[in-house]
DSSP file (Angstrom, degrees, kcal/mol; ACC not computed):
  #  RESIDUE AA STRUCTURE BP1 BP2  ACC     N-H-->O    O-->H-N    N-H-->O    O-->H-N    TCO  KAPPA ALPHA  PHI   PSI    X-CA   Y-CA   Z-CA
    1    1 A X              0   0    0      0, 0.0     2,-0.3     0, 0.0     3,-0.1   0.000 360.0 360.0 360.0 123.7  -36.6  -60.3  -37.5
    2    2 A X        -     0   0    0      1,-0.1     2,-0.0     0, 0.0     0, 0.0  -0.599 360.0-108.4 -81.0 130.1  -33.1  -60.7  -38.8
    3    3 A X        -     0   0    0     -2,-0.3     2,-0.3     1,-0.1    -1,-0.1  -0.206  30.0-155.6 -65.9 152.7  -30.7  -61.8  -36.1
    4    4 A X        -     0   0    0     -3,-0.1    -1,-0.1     1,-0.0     3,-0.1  -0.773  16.5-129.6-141.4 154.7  -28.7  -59.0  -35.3
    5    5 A X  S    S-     0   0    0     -2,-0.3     2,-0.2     1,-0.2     3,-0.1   0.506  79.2 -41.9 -92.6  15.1  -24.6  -60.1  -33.4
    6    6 A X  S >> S-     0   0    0      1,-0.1     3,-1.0     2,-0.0     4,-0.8  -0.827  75.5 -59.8 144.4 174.8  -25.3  -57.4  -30.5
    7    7 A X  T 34 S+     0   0    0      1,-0.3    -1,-0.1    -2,-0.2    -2,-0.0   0.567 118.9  58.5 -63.4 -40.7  -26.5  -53.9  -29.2
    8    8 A X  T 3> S+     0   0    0      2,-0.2     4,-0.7     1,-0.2    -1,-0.3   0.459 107.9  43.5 -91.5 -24.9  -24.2  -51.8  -31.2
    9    9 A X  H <> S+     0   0    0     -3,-1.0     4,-1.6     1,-0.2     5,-0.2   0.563 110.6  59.2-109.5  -3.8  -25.3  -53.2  -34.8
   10   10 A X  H  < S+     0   0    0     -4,-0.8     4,-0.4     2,-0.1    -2,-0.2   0.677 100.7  50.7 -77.8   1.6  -28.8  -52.9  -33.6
   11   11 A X  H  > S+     0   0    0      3,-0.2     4,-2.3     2,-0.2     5,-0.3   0.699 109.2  54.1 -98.5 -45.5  -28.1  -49.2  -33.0
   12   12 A X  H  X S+     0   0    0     -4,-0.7     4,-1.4     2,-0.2     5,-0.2   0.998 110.9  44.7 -74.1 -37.9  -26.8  -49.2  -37.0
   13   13 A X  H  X S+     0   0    0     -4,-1.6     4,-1.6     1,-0.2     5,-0.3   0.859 118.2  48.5 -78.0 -17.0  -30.2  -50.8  -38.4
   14   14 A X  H  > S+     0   0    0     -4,-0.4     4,-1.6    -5,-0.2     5,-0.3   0.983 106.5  48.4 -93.2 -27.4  -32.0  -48.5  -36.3
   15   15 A X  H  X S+     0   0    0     -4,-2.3     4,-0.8     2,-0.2    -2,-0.2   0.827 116.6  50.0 -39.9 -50.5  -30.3  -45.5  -37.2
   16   16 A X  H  X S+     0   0    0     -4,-1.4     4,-1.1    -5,-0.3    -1,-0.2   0.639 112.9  41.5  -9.6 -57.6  -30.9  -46.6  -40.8
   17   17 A X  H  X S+     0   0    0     -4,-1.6     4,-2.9    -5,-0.2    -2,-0.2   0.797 113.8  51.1 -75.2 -30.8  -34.5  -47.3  -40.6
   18   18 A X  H  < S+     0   0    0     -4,-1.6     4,-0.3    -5,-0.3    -2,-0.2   0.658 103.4  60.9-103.4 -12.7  -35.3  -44.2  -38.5
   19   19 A X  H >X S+     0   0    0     -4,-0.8     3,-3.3    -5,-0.3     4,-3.1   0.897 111.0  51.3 -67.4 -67.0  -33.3  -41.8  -41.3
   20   20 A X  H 3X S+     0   0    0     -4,-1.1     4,-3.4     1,-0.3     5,-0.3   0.846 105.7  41.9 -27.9 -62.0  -35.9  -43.1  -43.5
   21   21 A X  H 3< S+     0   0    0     -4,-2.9     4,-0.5     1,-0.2    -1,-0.3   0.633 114.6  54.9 -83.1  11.0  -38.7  -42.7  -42.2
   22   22 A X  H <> S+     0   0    0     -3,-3.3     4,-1.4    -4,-0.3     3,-0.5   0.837 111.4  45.8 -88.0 -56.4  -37.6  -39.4  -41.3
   23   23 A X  H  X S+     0   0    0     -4,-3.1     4,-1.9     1,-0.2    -2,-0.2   0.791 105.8  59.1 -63.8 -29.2  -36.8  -38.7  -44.7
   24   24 A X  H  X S+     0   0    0     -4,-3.4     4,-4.5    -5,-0.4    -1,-0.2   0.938 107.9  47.4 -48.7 -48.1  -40.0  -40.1  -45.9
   25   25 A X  H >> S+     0   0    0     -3,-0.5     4,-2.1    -4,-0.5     3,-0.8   0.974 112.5  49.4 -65.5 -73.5  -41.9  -37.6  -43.7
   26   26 A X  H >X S+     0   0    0     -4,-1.4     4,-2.7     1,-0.3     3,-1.5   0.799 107.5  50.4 -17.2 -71.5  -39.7  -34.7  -44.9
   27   27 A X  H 3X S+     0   0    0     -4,-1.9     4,-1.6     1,-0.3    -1,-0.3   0.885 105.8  63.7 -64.2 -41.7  -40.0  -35.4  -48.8
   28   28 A X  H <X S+     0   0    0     -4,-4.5     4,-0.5    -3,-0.8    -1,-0.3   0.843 112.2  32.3 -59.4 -16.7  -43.8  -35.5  -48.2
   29   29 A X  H X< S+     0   0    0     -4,-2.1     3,-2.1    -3,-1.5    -2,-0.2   0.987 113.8  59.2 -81.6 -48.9  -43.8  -32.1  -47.1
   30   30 A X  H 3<>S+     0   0    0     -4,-2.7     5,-1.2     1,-0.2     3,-0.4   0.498  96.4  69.2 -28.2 -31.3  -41.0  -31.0  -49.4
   31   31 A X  H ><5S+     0   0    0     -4,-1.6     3,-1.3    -5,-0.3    -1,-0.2   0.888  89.9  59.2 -51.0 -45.4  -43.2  -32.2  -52.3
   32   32 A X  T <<5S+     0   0    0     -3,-2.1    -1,-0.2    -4,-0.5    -2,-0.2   0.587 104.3  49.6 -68.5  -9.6  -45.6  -29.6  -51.9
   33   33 A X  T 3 5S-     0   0    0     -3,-0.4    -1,-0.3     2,-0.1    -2,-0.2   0.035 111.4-120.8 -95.6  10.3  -43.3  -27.2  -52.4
   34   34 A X  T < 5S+     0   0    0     -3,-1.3    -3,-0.2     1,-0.2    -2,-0.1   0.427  76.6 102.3  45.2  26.2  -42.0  -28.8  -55.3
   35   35 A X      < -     0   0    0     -5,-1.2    -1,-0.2     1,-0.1     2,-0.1  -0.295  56.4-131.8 -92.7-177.4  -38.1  -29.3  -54.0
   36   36 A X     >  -     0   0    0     -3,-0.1     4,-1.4    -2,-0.1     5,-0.1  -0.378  39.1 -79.8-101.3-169.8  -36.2  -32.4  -52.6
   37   37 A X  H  > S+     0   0    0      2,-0.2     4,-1.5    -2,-0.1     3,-0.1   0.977 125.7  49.1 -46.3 -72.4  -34.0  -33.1  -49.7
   38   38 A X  H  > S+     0   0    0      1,-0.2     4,-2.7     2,-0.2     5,-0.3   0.866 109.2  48.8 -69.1 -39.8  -31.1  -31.5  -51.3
   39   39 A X  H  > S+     0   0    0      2,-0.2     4,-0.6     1,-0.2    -1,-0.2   0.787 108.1  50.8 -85.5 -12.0  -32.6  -28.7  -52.2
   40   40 A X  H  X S+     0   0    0     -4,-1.4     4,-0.6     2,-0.2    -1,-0.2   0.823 112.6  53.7 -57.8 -43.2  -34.2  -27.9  -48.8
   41   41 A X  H  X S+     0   0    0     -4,-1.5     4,-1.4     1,-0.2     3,-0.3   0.901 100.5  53.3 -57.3 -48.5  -30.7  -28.5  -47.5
   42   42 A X  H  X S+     0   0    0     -4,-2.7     4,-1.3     2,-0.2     5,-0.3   0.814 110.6  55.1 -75.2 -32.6  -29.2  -26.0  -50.0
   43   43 A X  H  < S+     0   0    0     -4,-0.6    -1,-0.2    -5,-0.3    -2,-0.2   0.517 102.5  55.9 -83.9   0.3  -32.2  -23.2  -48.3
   44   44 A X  H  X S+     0   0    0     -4,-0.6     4,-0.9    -3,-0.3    -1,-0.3   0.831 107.1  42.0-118.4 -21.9  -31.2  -23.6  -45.1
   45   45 A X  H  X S+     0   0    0     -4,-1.4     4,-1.1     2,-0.2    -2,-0.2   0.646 114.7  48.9 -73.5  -7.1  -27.5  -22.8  -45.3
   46   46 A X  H  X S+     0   0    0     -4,-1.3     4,-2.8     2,-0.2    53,-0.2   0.677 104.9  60.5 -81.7 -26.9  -28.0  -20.1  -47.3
   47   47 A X  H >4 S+     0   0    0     -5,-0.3     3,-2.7     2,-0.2    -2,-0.2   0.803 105.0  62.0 -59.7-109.1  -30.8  -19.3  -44.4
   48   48 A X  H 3< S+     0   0    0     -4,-0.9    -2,-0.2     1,-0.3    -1,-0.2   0.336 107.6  33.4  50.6 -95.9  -27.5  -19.3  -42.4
   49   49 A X  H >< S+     0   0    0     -4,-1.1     3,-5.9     3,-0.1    -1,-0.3   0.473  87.9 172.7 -90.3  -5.7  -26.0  -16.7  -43.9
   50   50 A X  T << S+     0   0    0     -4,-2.8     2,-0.1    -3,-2.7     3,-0.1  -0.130  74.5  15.5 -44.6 150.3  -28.9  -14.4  -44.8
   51   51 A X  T 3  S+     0   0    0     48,-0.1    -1,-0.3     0, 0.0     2,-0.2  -0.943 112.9  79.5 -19.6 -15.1  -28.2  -11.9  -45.8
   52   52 A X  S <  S-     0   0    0     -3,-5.9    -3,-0.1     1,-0.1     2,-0.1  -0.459  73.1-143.1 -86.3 124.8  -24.8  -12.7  -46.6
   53   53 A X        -     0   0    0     -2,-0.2     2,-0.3    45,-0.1    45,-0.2  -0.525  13.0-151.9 -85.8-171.6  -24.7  -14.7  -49.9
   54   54 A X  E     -A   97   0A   0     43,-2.4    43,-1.6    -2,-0.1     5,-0.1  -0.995  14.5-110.0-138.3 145.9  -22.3  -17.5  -50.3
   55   55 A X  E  >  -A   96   0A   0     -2,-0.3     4,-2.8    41,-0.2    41,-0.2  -0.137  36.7-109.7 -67.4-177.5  -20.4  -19.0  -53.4
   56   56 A X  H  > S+     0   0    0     39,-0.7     4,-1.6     1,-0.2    -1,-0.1   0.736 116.9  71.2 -95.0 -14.6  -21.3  -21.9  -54.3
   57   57 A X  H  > S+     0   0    0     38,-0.2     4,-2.6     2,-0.2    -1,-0.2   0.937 109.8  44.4 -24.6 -63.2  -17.8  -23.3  -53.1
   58   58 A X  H  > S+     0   0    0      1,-0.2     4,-0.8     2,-0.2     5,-0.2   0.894 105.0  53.4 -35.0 -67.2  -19.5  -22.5  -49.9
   59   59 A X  H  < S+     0   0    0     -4,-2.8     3,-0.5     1,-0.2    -1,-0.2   0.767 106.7  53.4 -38.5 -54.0  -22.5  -23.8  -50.4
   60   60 A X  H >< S+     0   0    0     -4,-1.6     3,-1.1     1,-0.2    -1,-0.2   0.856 106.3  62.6 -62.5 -55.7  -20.9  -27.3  -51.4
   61   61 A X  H 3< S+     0   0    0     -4,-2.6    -1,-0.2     1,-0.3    -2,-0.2   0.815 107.7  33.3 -37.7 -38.1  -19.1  -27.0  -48.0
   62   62 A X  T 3< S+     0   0    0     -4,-0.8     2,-0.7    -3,-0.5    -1,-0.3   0.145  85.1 113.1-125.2  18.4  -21.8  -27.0  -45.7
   63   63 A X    <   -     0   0    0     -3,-1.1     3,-0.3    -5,-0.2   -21,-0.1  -0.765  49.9-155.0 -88.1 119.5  -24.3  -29.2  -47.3
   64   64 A X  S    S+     0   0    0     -2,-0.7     2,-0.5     1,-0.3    -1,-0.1   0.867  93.7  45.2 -34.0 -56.5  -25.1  -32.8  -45.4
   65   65 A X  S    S+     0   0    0     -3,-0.1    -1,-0.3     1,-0.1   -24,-0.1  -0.823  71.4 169.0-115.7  82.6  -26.2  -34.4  -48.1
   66   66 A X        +     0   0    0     -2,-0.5     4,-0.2    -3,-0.3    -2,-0.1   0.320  40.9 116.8 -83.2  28.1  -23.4  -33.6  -51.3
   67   67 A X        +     0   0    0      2,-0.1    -2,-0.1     3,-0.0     3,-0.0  -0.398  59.1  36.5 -74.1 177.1  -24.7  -36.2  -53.8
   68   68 A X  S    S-     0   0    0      1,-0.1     2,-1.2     5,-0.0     0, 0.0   0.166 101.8 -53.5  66.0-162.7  -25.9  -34.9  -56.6
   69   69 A X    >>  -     0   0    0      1,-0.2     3,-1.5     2,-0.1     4,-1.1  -0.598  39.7-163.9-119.6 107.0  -25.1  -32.0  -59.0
   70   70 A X  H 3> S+     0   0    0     -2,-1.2     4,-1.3     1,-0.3    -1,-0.2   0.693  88.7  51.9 -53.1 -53.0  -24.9  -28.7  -57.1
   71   71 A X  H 3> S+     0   0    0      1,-0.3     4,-2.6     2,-0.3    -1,-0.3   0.686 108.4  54.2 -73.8 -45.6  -25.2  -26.4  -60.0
   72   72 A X  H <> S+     0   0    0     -3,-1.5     4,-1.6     2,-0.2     3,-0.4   0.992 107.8  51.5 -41.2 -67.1  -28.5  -28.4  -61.3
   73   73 A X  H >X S+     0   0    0     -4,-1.1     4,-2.3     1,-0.3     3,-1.0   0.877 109.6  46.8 -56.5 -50.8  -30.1  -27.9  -57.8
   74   74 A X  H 3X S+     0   0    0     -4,-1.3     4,-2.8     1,-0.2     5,-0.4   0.885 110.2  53.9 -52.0 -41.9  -29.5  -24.1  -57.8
   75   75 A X  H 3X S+     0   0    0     -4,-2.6     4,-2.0    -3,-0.4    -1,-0.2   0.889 111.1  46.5 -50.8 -33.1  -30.9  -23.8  -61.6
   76   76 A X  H <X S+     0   0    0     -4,-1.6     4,-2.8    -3,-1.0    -1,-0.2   0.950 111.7  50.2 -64.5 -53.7  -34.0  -25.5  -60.3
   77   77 A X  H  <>S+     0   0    0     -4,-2.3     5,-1.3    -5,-0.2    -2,-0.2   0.931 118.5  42.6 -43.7 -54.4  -34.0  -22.9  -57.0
   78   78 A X  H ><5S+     0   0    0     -4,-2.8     3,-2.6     1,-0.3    -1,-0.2   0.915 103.1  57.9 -63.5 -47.6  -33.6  -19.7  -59.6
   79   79 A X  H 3<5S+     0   0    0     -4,-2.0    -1,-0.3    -5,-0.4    -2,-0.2   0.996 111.1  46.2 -62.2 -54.1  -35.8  -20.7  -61.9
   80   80 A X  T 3<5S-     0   0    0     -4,-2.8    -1,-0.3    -5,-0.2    -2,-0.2   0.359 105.4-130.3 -75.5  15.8  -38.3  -20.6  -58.6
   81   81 A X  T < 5S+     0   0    0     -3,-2.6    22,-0.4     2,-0.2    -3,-0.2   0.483  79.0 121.4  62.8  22.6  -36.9  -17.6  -58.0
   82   82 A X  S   <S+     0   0    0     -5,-1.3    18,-0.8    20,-0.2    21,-0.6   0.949  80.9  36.5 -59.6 -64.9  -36.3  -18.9  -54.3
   83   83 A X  S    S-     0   0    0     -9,-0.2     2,-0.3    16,-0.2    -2,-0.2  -0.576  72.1-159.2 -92.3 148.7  -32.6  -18.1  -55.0
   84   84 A X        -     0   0    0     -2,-0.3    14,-4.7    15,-0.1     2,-0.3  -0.964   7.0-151.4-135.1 175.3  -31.1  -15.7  -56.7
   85   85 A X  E     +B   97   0A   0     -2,-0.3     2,-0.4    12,-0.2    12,-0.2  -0.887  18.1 158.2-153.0 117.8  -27.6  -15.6  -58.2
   86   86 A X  E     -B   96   0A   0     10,-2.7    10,-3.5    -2,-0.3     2,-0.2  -0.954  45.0 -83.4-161.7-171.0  -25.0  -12.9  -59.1
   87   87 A X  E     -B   95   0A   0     -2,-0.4     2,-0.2     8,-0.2     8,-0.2  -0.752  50.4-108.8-101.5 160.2  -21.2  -12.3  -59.8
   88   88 A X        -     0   0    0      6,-2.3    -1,-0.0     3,-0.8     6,-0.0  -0.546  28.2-135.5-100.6 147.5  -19.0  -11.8  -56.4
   89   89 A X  S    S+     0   0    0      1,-0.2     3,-0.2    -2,-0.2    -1,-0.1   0.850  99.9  37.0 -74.9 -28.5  -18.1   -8.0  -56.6
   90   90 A X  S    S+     0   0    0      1,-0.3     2,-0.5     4,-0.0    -1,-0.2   0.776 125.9  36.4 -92.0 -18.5  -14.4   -8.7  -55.6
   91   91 A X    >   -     0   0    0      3,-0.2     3,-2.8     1,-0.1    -3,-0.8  -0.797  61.5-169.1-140.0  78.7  -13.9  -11.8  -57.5
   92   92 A X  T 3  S+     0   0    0     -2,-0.5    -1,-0.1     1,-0.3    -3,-0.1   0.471  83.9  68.4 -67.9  -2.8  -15.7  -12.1  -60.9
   93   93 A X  T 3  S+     0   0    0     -6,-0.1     2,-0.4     2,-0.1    -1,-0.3   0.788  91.1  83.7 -61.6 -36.9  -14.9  -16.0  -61.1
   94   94 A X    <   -     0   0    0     -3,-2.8    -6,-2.3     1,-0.1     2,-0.3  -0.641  69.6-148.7-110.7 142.6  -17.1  -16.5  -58.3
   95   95 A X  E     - B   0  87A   0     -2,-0.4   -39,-0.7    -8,-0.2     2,-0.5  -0.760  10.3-152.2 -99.7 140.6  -20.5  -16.9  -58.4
   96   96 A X  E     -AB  55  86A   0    -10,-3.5   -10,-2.7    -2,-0.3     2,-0.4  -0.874   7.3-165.6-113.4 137.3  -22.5  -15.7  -55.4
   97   97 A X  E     -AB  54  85A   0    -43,-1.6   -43,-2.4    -2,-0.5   -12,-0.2  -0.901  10.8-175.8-127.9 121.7  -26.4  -17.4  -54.2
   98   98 A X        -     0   0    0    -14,-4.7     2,-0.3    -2,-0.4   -51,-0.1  -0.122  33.4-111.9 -91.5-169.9  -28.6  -15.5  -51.8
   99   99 A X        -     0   0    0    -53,-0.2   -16,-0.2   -16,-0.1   -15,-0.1  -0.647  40.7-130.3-112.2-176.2  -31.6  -16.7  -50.5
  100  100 A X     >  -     0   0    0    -18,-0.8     4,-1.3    -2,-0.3   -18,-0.1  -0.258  19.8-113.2-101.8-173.9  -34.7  -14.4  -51.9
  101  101 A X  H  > S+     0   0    0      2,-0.2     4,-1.1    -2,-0.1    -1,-0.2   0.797 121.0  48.6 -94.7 -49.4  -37.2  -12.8  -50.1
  102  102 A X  H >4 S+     0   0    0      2,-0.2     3,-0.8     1,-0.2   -20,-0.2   0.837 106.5  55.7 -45.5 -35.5  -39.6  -15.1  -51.6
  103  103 A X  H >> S+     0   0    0    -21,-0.6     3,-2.9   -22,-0.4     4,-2.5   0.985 110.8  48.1 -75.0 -64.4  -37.5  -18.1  -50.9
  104  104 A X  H 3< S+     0   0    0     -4,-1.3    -1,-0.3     1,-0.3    -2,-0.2   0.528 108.8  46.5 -57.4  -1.3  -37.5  -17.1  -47.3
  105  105 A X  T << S+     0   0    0     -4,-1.1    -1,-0.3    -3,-0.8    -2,-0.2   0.115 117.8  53.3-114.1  28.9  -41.0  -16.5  -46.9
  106  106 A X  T <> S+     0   0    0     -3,-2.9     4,-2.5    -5,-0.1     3,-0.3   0.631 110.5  39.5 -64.2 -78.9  -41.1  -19.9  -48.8
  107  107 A X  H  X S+     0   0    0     -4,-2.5     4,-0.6     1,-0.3    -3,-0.2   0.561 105.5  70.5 -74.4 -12.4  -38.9  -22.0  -46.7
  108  108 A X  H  > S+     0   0    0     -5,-0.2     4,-1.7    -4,-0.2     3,-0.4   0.825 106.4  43.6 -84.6 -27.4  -40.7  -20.1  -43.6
  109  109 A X  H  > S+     0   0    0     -3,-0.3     4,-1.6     1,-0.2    -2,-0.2   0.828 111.4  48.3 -85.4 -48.2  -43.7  -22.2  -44.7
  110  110 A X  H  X S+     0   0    0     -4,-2.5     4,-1.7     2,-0.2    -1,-0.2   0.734 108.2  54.9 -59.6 -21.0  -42.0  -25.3  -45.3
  111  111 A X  H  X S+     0   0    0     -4,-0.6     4,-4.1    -3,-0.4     5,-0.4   0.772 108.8  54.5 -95.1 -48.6  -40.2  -24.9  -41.9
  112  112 A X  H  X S+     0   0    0     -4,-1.7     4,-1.6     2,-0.2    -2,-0.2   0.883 106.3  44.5 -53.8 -43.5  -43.7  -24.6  -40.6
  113  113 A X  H  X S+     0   0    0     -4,-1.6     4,-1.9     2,-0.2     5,-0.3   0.981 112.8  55.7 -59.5 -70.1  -45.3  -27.8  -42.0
  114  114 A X  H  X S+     0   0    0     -4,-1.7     4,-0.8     1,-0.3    -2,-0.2   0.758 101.7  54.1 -18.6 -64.3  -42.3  -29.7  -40.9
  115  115 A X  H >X S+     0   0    0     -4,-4.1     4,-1.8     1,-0.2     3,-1.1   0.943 110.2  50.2 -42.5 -55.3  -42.6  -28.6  -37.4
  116  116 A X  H 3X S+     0   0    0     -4,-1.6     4,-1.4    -5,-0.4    -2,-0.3   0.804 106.3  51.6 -60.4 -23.7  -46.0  -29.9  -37.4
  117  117 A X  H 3< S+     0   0    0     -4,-1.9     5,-0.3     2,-0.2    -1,-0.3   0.828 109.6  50.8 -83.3 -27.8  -45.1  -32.9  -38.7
  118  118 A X  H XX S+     0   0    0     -3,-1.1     3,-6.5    -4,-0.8     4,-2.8   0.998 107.0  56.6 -48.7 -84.8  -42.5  -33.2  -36.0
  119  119 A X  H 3< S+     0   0    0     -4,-1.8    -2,-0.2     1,-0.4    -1,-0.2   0.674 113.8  35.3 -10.2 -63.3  -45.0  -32.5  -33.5
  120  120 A X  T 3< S+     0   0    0     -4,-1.4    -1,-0.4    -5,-0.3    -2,-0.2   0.339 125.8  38.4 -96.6   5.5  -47.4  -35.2  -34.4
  121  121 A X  T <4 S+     0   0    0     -3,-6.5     2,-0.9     1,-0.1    -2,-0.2   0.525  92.1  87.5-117.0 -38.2  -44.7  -37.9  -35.3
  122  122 A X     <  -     0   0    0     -4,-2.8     2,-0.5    -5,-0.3    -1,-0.1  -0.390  51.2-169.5 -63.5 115.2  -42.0  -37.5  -33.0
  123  123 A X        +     0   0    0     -2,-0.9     2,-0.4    -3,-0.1    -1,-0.1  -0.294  49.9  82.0 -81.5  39.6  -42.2  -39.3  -30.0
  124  124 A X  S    S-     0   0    0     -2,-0.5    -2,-0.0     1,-0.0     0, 0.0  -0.997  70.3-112.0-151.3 146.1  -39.2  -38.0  -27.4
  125  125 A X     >  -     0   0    0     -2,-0.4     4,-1.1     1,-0.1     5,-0.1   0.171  28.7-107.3 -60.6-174.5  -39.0  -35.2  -25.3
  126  126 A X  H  > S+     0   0    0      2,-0.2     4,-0.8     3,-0.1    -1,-0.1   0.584 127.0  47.2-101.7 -21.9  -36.6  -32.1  -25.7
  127  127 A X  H  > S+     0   0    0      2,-0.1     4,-1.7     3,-0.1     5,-0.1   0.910 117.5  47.9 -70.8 -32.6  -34.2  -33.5  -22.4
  128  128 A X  H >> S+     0   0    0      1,-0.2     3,-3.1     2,-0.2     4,-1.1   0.909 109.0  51.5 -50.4 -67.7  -34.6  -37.0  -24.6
  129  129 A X  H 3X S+     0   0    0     -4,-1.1     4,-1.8     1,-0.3     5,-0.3   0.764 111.4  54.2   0.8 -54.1  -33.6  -34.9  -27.9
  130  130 A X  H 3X S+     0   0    0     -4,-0.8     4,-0.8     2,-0.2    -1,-0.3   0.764 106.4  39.4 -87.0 -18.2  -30.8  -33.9  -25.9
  131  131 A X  H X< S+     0   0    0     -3,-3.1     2,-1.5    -4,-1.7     3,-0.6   0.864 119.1  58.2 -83.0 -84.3  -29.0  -37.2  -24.5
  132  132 A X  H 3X S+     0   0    0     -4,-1.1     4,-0.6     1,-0.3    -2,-0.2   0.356 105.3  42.2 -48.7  -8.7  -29.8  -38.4  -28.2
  133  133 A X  H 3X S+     0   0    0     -4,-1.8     4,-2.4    -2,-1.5    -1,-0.3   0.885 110.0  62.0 -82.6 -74.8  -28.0  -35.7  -29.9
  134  134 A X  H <X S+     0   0    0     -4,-0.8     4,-1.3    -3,-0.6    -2,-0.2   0.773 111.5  40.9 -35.0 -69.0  -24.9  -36.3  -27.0
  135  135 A X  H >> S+     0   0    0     -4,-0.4     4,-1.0     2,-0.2     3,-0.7   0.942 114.5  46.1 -91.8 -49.1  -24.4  -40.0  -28.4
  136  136 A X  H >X S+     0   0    0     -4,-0.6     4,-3.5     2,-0.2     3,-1.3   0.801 111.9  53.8 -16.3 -70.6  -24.7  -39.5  -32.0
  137  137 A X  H 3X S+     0   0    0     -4,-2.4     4,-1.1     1,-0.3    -1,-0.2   0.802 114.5  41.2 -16.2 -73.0  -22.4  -36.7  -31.4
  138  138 A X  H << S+     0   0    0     -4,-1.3    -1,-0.3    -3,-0.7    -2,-0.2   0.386 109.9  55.1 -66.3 -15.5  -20.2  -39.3  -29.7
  139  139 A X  H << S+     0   0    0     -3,-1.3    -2,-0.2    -4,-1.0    -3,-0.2   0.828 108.6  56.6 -68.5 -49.7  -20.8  -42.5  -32.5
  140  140 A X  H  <        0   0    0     -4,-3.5    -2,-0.2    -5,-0.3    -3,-0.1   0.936 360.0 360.0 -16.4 -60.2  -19.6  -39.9  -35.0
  141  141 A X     <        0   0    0     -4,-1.1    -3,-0.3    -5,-0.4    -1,-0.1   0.395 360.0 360.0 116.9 360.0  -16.6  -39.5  -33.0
């Protein structure tokens, strides 16, 4: 075990280890669907705004995780006909990204696995859940 100087940078290597293996679990479900991270991410704010689409301004806005190249992940979404894609009625610059029907009854499936995976990995209660949200919240700032 690498010696750690006090409580508060053990809190940063566990916050660190426990995104991982949270993200590990995730991307194994997310595989089967043939997406990523990001592009789960990108189906749940547009899940959000269903019905409403959003440009892809938007999109960009409210995404966790903004590495990568937003315009790739949507081609990848369309092409799987998850998303679909059209010109903004008032504004012909902007392009506007729905979610599909398929895509939601898609992502309803993925949302399902997940849960289960939750279920059977997560160890904390929903009052824990809820003091553990309160200080994140508050190490954020």
């Amino acid at each position: 075990m690498i010696p750690l100087a006090d409580e508060r940078e053990k809190v940063i290597v566990n916050l660190v280890h426990t995104y991982n293996v949270l993200l590990e679990i995730t991307q194994n479900v997310l595989k089967e669907f043939n997406v990523n991270d990001q592009h789960y991410n990108i189906l749940k704010v547009l899940e959000y705004a269903y019905p409403k689409p959003l440009s892809v301004g938007e999109i960009k806005e409210m995404l966790v995780n903004k590495r990568g190249d937003l315009t790739r992940l949507l081609d990848k979404l369309t092409a799987m006909k998850l998303v679909a894609r059209g010109v903004n009625a008032t504004n012909r610059r902007v392009i506007d990204v729905a979610l599909s029907e398929h895509g939601k009854q898609v992502l309803a499936n993925m949302d399902a696995q997940l849960a289960t995976q939750r279920t059977q990995q997560y160890n904390v209660s929903e009052e824990e859940a809820k003091q553990l949200n309160t200080l994140l919240d508050r190490l954020r700032g």
